[in-house]
DSSP file (Angstrom, degrees, kcal/mol; ACC not computed):
  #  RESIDUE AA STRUCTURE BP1 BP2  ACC     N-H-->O    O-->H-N    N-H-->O    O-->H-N    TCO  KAPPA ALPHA  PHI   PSI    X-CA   Y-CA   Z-CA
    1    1 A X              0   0    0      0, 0.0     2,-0.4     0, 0.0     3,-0.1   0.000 360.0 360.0 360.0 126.4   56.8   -4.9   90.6
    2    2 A X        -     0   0    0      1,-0.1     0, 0.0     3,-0.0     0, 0.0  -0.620 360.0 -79.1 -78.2 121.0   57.5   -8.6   91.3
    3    3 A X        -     0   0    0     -2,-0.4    -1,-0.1     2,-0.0     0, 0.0   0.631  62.5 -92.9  -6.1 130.2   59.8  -10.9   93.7
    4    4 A X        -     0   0    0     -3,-0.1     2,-0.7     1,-0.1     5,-0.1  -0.467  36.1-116.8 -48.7 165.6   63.0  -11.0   92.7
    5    5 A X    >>  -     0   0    0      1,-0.1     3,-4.3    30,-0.0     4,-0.8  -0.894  22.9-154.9-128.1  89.0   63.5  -13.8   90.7
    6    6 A X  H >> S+     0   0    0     -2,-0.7     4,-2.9     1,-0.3     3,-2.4   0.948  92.4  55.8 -56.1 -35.4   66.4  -16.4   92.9
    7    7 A X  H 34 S+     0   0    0      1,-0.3    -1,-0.3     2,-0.2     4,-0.1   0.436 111.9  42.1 -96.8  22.6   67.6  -18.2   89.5
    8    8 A X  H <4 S+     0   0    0     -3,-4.3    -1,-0.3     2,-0.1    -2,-0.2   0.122 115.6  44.7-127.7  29.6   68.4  -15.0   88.0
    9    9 A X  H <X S+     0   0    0     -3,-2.4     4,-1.1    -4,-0.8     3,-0.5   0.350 109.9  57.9-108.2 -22.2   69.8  -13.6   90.7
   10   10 A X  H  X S+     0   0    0     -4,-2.9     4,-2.3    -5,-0.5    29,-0.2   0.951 107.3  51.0 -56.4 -75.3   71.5  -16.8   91.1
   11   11 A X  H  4 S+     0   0    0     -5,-0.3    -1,-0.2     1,-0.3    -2,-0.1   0.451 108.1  46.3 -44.0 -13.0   72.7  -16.2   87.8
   12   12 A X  H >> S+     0   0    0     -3,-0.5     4,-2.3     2,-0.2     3,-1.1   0.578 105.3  62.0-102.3 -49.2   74.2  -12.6   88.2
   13   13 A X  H 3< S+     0   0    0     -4,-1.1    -2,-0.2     1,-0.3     3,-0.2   0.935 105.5  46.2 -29.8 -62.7   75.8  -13.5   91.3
   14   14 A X  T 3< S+     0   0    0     -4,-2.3     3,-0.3     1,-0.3    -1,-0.3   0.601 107.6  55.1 -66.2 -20.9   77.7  -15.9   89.3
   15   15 A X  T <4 S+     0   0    0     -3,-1.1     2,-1.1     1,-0.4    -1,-0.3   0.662 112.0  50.1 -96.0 -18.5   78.7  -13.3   86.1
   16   16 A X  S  < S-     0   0    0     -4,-2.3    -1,-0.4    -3,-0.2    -4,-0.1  -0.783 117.1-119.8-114.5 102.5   80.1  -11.1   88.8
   17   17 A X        +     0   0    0     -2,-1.1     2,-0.6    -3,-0.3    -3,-0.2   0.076  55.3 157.4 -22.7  92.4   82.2  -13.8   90.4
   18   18 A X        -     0   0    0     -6,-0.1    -2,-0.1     2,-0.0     0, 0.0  -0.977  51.4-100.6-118.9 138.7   80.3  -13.5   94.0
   19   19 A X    >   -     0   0    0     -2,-0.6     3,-1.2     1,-0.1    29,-0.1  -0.170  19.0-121.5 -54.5 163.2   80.9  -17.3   95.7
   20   20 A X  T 3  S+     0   0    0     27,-0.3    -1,-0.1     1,-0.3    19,-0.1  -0.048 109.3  77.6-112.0  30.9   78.6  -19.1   95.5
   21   21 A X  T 3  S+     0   0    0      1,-0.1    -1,-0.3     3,-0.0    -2,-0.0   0.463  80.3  77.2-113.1 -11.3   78.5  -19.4   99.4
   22   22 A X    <   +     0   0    0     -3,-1.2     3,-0.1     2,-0.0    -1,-0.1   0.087  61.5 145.8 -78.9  28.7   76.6  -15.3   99.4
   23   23 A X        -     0   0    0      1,-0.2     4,-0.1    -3,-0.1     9,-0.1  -0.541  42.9-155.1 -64.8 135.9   73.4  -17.5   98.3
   24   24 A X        +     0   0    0      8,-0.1    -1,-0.2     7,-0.1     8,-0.1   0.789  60.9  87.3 -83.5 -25.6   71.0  -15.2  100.3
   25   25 A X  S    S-     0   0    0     -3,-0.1     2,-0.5     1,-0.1     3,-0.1  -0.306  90.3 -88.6 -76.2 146.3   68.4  -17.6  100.8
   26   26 A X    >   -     0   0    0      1,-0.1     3,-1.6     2,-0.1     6,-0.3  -0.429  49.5-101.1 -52.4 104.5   68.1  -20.2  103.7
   27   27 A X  T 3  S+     0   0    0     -2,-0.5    -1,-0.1     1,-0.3     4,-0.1   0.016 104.5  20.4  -1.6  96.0   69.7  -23.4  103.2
   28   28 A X  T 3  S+     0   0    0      1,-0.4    -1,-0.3     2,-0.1     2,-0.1  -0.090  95.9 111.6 144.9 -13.2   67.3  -26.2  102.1
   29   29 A X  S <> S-     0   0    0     -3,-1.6     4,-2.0     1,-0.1    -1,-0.4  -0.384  83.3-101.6 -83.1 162.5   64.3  -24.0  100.8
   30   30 A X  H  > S+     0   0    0      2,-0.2     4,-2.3     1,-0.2     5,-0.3   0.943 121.1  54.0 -48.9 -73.8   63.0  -23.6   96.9
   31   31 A X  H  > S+     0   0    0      1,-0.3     4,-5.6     2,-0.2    -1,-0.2   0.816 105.2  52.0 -28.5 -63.8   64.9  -20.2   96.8
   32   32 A X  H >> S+     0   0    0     -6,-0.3     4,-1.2     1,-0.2     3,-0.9   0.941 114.8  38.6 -40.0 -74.3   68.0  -21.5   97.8
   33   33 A X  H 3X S+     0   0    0     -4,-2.0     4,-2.8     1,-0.2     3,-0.4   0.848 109.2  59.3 -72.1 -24.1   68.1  -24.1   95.4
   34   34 A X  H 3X S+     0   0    0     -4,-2.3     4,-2.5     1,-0.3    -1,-0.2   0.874 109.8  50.9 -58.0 -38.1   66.7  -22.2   92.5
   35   35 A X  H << S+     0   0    0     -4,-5.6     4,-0.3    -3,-0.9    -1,-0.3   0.845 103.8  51.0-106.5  21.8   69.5  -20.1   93.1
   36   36 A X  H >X S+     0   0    0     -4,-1.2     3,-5.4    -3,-0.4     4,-3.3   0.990 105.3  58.6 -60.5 -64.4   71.8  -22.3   93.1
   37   37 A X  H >X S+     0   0    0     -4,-2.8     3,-2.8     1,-0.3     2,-1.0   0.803 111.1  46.1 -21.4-100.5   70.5  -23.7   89.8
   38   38 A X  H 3< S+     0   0    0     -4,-2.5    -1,-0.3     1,-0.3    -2,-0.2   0.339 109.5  47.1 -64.4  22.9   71.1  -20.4   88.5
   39   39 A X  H <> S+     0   0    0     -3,-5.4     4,-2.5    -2,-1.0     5,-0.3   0.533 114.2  52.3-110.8 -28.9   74.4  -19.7   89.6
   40   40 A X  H <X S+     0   0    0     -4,-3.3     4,-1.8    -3,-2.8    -2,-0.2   0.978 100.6  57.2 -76.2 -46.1   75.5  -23.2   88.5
   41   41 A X  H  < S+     0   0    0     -4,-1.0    -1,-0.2     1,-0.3    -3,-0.1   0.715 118.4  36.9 -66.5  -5.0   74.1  -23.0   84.9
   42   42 A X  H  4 S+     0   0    0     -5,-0.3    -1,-0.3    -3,-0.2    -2,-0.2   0.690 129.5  29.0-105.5 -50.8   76.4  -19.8   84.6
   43   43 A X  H  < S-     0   0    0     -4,-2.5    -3,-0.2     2,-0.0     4,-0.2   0.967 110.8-112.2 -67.2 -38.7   79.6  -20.9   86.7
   44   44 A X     X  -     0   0    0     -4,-1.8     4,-1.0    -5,-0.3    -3,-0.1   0.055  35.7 -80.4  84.2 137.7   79.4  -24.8   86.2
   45   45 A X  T  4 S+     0   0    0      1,-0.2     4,-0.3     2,-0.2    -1,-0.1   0.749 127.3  60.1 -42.4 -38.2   78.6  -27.4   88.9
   46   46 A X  T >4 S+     0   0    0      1,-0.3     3,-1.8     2,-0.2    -1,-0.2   0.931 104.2  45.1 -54.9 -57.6   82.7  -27.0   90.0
   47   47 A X  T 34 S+     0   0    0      1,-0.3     3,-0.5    -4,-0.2    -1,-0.3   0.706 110.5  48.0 -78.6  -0.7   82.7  -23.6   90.8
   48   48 A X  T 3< S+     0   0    0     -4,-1.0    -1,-0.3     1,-0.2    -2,-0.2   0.637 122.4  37.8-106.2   8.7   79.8  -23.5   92.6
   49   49 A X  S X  S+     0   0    0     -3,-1.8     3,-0.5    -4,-0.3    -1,-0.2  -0.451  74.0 162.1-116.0  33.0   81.2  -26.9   94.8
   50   50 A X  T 3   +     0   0    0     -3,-0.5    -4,-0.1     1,-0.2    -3,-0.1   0.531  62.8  39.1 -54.9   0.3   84.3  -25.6   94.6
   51   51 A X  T 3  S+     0   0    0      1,-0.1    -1,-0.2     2,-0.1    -4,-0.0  -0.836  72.9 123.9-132.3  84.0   85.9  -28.0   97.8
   52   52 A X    <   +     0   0    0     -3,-0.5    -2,-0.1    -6,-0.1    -1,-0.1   0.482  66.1  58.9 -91.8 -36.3   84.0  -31.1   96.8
   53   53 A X              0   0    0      1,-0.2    -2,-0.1     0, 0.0    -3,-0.1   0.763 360.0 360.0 -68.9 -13.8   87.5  -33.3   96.5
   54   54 A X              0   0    0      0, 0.0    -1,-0.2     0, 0.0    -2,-0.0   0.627 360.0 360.0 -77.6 360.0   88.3  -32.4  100.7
């Protein structure tokens, strides 16, 4: 069996509304952003920045 896969776990996060702040992965590494990437391409860039206006 093979690594999870972060931008489809990214992506599940996001279809059961988990914030997008449980990204498991360490801040600034490939994982991290891959799942952001998928959590955005399912929530939209908003919800997954959701205090960008503060």
């Amino acid at each position: 069996m093979s690594d999870p896969d972060p931008f489809d776990e990214g992506q599940r996060a996001a279809r059961k509304n988990i914030p997008a702040e449980a990204n498991p992965y360490r801040d600034g590494t490939e994982q991290h952003s891959l799942w952001m990437a998928g959590y955005e391409s399912v929530a939209g860039p908003a919800e997954a920045g959701e205090s960008e206006d503060s």
